[in-house]
C-alpha positions in Angstrom: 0.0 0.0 0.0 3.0 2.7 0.8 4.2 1.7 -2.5 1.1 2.8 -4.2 0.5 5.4 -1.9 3.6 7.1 -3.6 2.5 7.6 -6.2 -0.9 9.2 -6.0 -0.8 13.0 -5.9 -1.5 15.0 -2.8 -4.9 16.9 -2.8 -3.8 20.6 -2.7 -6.7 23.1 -2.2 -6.1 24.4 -5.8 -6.6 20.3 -6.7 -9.5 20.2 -4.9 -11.2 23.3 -6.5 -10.2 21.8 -10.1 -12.8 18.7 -8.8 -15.3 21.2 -8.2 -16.2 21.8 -11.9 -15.2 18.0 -12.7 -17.9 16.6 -10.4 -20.9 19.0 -11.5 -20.3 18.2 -14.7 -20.8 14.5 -13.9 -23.6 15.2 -11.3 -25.8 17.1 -14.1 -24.6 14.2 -16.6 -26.3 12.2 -13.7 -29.9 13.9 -13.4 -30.0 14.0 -17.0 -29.1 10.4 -17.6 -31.3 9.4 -15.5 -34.6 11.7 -16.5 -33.3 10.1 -19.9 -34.5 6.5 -18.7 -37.5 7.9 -17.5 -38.6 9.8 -20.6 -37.2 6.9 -23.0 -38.9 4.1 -21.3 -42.1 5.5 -20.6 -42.7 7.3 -23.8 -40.4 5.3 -26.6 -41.5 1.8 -26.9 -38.6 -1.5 -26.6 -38.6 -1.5 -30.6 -38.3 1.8 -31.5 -35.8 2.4 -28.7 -33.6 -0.9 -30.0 -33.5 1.2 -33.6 -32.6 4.6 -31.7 -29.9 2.8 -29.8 -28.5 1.0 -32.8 -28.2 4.7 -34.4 -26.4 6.3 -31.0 -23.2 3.4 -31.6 -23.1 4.8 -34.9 -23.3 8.6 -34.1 -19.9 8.5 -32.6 -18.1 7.4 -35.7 -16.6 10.8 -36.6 -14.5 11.6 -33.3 -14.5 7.4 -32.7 -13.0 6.5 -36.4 -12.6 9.7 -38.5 -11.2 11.9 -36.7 -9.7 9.6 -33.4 -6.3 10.6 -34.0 -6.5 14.3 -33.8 -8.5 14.2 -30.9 -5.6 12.5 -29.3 -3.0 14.7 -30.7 -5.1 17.5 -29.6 -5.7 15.8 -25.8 -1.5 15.1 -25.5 -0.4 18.3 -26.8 -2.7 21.1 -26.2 -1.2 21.7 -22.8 2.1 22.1 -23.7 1.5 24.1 -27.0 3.2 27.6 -27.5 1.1 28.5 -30.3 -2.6 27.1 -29.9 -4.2 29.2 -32.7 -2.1 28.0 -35.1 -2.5 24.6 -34.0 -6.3 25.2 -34.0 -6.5 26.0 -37.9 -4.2 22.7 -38.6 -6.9 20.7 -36.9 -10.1 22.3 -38.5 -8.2 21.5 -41.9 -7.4 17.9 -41.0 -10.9 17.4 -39.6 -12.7 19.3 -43.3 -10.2 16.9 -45.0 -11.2 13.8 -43.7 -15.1 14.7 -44.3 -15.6 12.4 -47.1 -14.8 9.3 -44.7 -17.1 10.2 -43.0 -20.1 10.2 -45.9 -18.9 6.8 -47.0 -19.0 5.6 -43.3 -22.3 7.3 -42.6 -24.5 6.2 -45.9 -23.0 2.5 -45.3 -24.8 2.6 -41.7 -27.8 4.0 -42.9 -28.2 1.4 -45.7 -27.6 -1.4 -43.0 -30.2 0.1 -40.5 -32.8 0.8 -43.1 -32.9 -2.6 -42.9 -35.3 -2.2 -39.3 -37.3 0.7 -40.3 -39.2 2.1 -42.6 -37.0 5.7 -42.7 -35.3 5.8 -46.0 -31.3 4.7 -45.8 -30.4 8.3 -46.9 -32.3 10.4 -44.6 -30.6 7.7 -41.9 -27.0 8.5 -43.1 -27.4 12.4 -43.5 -28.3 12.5 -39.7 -25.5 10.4 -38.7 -22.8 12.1 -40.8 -24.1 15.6 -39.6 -23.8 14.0 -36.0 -20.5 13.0 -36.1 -19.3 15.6 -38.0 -20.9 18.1 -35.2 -19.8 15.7 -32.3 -16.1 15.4 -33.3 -16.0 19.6 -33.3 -17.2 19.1 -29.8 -15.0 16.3 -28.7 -12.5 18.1 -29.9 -13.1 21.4 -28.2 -13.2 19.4 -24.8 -9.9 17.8 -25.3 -8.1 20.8 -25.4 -10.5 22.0 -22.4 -9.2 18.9 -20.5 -5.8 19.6 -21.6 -5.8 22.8 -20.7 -7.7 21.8 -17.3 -10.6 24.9 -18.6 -12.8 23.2 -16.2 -15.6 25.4 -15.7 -15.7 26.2 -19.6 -15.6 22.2 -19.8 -18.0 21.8 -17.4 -21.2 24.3 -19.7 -20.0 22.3 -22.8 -20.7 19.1 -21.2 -23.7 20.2 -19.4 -25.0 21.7 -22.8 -24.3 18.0 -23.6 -26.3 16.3 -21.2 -29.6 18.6 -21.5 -30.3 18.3 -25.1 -29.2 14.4 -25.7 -31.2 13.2 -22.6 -34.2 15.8 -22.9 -34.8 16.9 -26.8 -35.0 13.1 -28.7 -37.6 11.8 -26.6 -39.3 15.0 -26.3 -39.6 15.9 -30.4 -40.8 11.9 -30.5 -44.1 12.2 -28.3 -44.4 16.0 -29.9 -44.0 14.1 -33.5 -46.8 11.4 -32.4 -44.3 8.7 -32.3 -42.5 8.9 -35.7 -39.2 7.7 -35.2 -37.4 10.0 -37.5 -38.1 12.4 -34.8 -35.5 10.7 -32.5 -32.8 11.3 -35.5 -33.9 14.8 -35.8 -33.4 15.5 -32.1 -30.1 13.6 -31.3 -29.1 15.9 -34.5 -29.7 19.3 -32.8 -28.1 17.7 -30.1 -24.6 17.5 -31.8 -25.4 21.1 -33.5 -25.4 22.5 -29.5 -22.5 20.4 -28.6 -20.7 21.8 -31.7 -21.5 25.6 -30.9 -20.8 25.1 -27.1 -17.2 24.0 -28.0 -16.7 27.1 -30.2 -17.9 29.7 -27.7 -15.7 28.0 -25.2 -12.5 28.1 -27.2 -13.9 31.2 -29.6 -11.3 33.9 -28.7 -8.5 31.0 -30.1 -10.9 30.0 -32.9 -11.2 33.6 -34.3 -7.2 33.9 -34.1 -6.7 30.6 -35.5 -8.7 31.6 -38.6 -7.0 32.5 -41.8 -3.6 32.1 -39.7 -0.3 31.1 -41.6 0.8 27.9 -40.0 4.6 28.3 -39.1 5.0 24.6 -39.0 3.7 21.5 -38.9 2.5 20.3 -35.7 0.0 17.1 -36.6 2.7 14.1 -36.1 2.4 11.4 -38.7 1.3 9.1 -35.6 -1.2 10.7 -34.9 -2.5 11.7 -38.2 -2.1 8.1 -39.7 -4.7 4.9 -39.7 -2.8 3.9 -36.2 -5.3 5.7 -34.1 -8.2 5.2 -36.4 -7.6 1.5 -36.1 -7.3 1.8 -32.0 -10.4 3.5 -31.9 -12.3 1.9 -34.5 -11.7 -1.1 -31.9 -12.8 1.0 -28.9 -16.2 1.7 -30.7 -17.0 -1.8 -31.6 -16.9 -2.0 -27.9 -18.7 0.7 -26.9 -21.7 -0.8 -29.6 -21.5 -4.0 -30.1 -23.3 -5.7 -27.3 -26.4 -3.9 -28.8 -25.4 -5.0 -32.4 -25.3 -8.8 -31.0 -28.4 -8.4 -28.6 -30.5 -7.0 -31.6 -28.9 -9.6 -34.1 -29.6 -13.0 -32.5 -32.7 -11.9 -29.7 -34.4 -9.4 -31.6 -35.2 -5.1 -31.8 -37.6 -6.0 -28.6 -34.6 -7.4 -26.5 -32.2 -4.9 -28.3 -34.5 -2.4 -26.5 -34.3 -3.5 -23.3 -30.2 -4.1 -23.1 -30.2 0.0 -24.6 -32.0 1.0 -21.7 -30.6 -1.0 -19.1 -26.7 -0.3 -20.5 -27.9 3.3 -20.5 -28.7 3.3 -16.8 -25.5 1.5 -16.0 -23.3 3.7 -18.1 -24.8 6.4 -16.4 -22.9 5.5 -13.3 -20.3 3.5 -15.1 -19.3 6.5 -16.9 -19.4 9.2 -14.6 -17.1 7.6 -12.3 -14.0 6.9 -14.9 -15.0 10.4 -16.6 -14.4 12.2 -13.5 -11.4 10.2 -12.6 -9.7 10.4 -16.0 -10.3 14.3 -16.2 -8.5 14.9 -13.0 -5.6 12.7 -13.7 -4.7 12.8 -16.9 -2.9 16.1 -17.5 -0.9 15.5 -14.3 -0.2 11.5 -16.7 0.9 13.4 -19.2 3.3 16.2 -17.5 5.0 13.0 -15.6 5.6 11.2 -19.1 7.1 14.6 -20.2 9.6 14.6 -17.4 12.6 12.6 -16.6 12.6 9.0 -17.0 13.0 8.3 -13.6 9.5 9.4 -13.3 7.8 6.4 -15.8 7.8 4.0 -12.4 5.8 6.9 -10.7 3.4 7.3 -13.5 2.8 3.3 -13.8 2.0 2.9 -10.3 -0.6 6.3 -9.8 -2.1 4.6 -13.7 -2.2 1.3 -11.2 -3.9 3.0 -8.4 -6.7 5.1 -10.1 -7.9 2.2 -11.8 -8.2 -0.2 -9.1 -9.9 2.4 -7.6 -12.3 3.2 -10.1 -13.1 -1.0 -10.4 -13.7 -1.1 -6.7 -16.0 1.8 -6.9 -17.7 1.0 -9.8 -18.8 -2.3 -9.1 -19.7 -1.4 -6.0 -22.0 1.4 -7.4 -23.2 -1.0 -9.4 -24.2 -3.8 -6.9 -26.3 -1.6 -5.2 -28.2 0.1 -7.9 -28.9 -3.3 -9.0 -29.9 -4.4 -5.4 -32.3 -1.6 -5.3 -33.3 -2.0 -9.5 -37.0 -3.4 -8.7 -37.9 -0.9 -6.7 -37.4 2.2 -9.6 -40.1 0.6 -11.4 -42.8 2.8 -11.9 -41.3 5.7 -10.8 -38.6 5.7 -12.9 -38.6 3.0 -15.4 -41.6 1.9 -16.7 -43.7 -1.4 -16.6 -43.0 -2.4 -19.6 -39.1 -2.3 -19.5 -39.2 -4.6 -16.2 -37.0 -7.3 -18.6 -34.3 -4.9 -19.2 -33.5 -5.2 -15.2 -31.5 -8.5 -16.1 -29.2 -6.8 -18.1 -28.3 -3.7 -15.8 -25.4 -5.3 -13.9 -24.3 -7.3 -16.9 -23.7 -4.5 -19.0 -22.5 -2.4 -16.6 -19.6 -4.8 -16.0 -19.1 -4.5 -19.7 -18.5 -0.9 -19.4 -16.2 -0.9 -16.2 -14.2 -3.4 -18.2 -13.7 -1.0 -21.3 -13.3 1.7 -19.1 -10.3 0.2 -17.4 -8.3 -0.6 -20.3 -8.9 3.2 -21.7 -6.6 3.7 -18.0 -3.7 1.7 -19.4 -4.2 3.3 -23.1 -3.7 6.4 -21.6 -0.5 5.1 -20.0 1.4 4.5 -23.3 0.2 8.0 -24.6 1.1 9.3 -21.7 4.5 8.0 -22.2 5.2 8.3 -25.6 4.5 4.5 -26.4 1.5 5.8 -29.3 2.8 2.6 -31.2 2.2 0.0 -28.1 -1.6 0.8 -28.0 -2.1 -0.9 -31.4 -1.2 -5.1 -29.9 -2.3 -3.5 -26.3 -5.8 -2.4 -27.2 -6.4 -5.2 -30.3 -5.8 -7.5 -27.6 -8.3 -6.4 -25.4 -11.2 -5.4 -27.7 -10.6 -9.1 -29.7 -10.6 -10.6 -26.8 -13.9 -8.8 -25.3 -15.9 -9.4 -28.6 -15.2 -12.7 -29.5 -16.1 -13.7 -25.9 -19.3 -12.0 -26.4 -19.8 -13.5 -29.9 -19.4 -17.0 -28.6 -21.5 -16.4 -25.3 -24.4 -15.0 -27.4 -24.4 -18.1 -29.4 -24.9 -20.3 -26.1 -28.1 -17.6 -25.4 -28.4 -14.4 -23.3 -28.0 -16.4 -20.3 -24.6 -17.4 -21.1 -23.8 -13.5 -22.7 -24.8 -11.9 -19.6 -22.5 -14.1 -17.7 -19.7 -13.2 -19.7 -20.3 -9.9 -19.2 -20.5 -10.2 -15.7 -16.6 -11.3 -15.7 -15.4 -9.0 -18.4 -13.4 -6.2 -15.6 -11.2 -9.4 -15.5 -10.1 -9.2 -19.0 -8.2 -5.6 -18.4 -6.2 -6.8 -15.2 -5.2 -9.6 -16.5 -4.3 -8.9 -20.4 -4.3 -5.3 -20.5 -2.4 -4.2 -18.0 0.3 -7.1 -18.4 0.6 -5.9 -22.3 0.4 -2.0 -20.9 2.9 -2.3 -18.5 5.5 -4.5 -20.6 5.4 -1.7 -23.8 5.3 0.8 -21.4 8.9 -0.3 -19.4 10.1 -1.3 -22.9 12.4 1.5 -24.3 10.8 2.6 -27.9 13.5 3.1 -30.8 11.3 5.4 -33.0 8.7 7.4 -30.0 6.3 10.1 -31.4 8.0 13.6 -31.2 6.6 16.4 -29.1 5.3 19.3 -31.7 7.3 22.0 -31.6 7.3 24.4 -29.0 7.3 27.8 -31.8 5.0 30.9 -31.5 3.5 33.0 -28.8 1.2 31.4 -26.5 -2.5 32.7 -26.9 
């Protein structure tokens, strides 16, 4: 314990008014996820809701796929940055550049989940590439607010977040008489608010950014390259494919219920490691820019917060679960009472994907981009084709394989993490250059 103790960072009063902002984020994220499963279940039916949550794994392809890698070049190297503006308008060029990905990824979902509904494929993949497009401006404005530790300006982005995703699809579909396009239409204007939050929180850079001559490049080939795309690409099968496998072999019905049961566990799920990886990760990422003496420091505080965060979690989830009976009626409705059996299962699922993200931050953290490619494979291949095989045995069998899934991170993960990380690396990704005025 002394040796872990050492390497968590003392509270200062300056720390502890940086978790101010942190945790009302996550406490609105809270009321709102949770008046989401309200609204959702009582006024979306299993069916419809299967669809809608189908479209929401899809809706984070652009800052997921697209555009991963410049989210992480922006989340490692904002901080540090001399000459953000000019860094801004390299990013908005990659992101415009890498667009038409984007409409090939988006029409391709649409055509395969036209295959559910009667909305035409088209009117499905123009919603999701506006989404993502919208959504990866956002993501991207947070990273730097992260990086930056901006947390109050982080904190009305995300809160901006919460309100319209939880409050304005379900809303516009009772208003709409049920139509399901309506849902589309509102998780659309979501993004569109997310999008314009980012900019008036970074505007003042954004304006000077604009029409700026770049002195040099900044955008390292790692990050810029299919390495990250790939890495994340993997991280949103996870996030999505326990719906996918749900609606594929038990139906839109059961689909239904696992979206608003993994919704309710996320809610806490997510919160948790949010808050947790927002406080900790700039502090990461100044010890992996500091001597090397310091990479045994960083390993065992990575160690720490994440054992932490799976002792917490699960234990948050235990009890909602123990208590899950009792919210019916006033907060889920009758007819969602089967989606109970997947709240812990799918919770467990999301602590396990949640952990691993710990040790990916790790290797960014210290300059081992390259390890995170046979690090995270490893995990998500192993995750997936455990829940391929389990779903084939029934949903019995699936939810218990969920159930175990926060072993797969301590044991493969971490191992894989800790072995790149200790490893020396003859070709690491360069810092970008340290040029211009700060702004």
């Amino acid at each position: 314990m002394q040796k872990f103790a050492a390497g968590m960072p003392s509270l200062s009063a300056s720390s502890r008014l940086r978790l101010i902002p942190i945790l009302l984020s996550q406490g609105i994220g809270l009321g709102c996820g949770l008046a989401a499963v309200k609204l959702n279940s009582h006024l979306i039916p299993p069916a419809t809701l299967g669809f809608y949550g189908v479209f929401l794994t899809f809706a984070p392809m652009g800052m997921w796929v697209v555009h991963a890698g410049l989210l992480k070049f922006v989340g490692r190297n904002w901080a540090a940055a001399n000459d953000r503006p000019g860094m801004t308008h390299e990013i908005l060029a990659a992101w415009t550049r890498r667009l038409v990905w984007l409409v090939l990824l988006a029409l391709g979902a649409g055509i395969a989940m036209a295959r559910t509904t009667d909305i035409s494929p088209l009117l499905i993949g123009t919603a999701l590439f506006i989404s993502a497009a919208l959504l990866s401006l956002g993501a991207l404005a947070q990273s730097a607010l992260q990086a930056e530790r901006a947390h109050w300006r982080d904190c009305a982005v995300a809160a901006s977040g919460s309100l319209s995703r939880s409050f304005l699809p379900p809303l516009l579909y009772a208003a709409a008489n049920g139509a399901a396009v309506a849902l589309l239409a509102g998780f659309t204007v979501h993004a569109l608010i997310m999008a314009a939050a980012g900019a008036w929180a970074l505007g003042g850079i954004i304006v000077a950014g604009v029409g700026k001559k770049i002195p040099a490049r900044t955008l390292t080939a790692v990050y810029e390259g299919p390495l990250f795309v790939a890495l994340t690409l993997a991280l949103w099968t996870l996030t999505g494919v326990n719906r996918w496998i749900v609606a594929w072999f038990f139906g839109d019905i059961e689909a239904g219920y696992f979206t608003l049961a993994g919704g309710a566990a996320m809610i806490v799920a997510s919160m948790l490691g949010t808050a947790a990886m927002q406080y900790v990760q700039p502090g990461l990422f100044a010890l992996g820019d500091g001597p090397e003496t310091a990479r045994s420091t960083l390993a065992r505080r990575v160690d720490l917060v994440a054992l932490a965060y799976t002792v917490v979690a699960l234990g948050a989830l235990a009890v909602i679960t123990a208590f899950a009976s009792r919210l019916v009626g006033p907060l889920i409705s009758v007819k969602y009472v089967e989606a109970l059996k997947w709240l812990l299962p799918a919770g467990c699922f999301g602590v396990a994907t949640l952990v691993a993200a710990y040790y990916h931050t790790m290797l960014l953290a210290g300059r081992r981009e390259r390890a995170c490619a046979p690090v995270d494979l490893s995990t998500a291949a192993v995750l997936v084709i455990g829940c391929l095989g389990a779903a084939k045995l029934g949903s019995g069998w699936l939810a218990r394989w969920l159930l175990v899934s926060p072993v797969v991170p301590w044991i493969l993960t971490r191992t894989l993490a800790r072995h790149y990380f200790f490893k020396p690396d003859p070709h690491p990704a360069r810092a970008p250059a340290q040029t211009g005025t700060s702004a």
